[in-house]
C-alpha positions in Angstrom: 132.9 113.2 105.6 132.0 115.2 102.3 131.9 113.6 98.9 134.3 114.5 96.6 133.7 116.4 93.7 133.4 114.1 90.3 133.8 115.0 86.8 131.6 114.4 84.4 133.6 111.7 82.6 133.5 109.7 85.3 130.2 109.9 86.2 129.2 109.2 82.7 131.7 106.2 82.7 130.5 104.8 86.1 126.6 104.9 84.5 127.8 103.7 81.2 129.7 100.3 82.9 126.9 100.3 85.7 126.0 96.4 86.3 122.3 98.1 87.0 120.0 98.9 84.3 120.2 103.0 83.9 118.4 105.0 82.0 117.9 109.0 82.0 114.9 111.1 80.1 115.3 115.0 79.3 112.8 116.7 80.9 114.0 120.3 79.1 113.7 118.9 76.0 109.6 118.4 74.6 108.3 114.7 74.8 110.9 114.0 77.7 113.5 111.7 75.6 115.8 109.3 76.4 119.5 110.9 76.2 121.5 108.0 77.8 120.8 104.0 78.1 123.6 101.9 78.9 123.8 97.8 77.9 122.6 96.8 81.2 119.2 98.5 80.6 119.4 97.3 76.4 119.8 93.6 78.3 116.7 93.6 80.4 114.6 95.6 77.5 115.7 93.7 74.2 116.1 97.4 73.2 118.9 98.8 71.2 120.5 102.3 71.7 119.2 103.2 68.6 115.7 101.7 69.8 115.3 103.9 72.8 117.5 107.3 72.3 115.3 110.0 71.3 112.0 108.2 72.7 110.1 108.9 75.9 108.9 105.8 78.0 106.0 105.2 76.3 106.9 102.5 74.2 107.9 100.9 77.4 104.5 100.8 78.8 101.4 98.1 78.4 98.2 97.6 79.3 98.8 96.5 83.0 101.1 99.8 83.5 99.5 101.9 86.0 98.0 105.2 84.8 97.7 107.2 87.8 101.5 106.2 88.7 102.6 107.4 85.0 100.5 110.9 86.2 102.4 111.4 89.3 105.7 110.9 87.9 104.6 113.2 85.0 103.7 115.5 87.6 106.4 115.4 89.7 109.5 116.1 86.5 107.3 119.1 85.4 107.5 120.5 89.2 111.6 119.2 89.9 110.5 116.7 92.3 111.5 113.6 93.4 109.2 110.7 93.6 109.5 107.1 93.6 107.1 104.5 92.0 107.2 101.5 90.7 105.8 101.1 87.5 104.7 97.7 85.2 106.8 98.1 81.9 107.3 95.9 79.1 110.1 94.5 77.3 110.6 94.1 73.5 109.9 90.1 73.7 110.1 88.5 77.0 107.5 89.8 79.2 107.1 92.2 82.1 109.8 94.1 84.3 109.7 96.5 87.0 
């Protein structure tokens, strides 16, 4: 059975109300930015909308994130690839999440 074909209203409505943390970074754009958080993702973070839009993950990474997974998944945006790691980042408060 083939999917059916979805605007883009609702797709951005279905991330926006997600119950999952979502998050998506610009890769056309220099610095890959954030362009869309939604208050799932603001919940586990402590960061606002205003805290993360325009920033690229750094600000989410600490001394126990792992370098050489940061490279690969640098590696594979610049070459359109998918890849799946999982990386140490840091909240604005509380600690650690994955």
């Amino acid at each position: 059975m083939e999917d059916y074909p979805i605007s883009a209203n609702i797709m951005y409505k279905a991330l926006r109300l997600s119950p999952s943390p979502v998050i998506i970074a610009d890769p056309t754009i220099e610095g890959t930015p954030f362009v869309f958080v939604n208050h799932s993702f603001e919940k586990l973070t402590g960061y606002s909308k205003d805290e993360i839009i325009g920033k690229n993950g750094s600000f989410l990474q600490g001394p126990d994130t792992n370098v050489e997974s940061l490279k690969q998944i640098s590696d594979a945006i610049r070459n359109e690839k998918s890849i799946t790691q999982i990386l140490k980042n840091y909240k604005k408060k509380w600690g650690i999440f994955l």
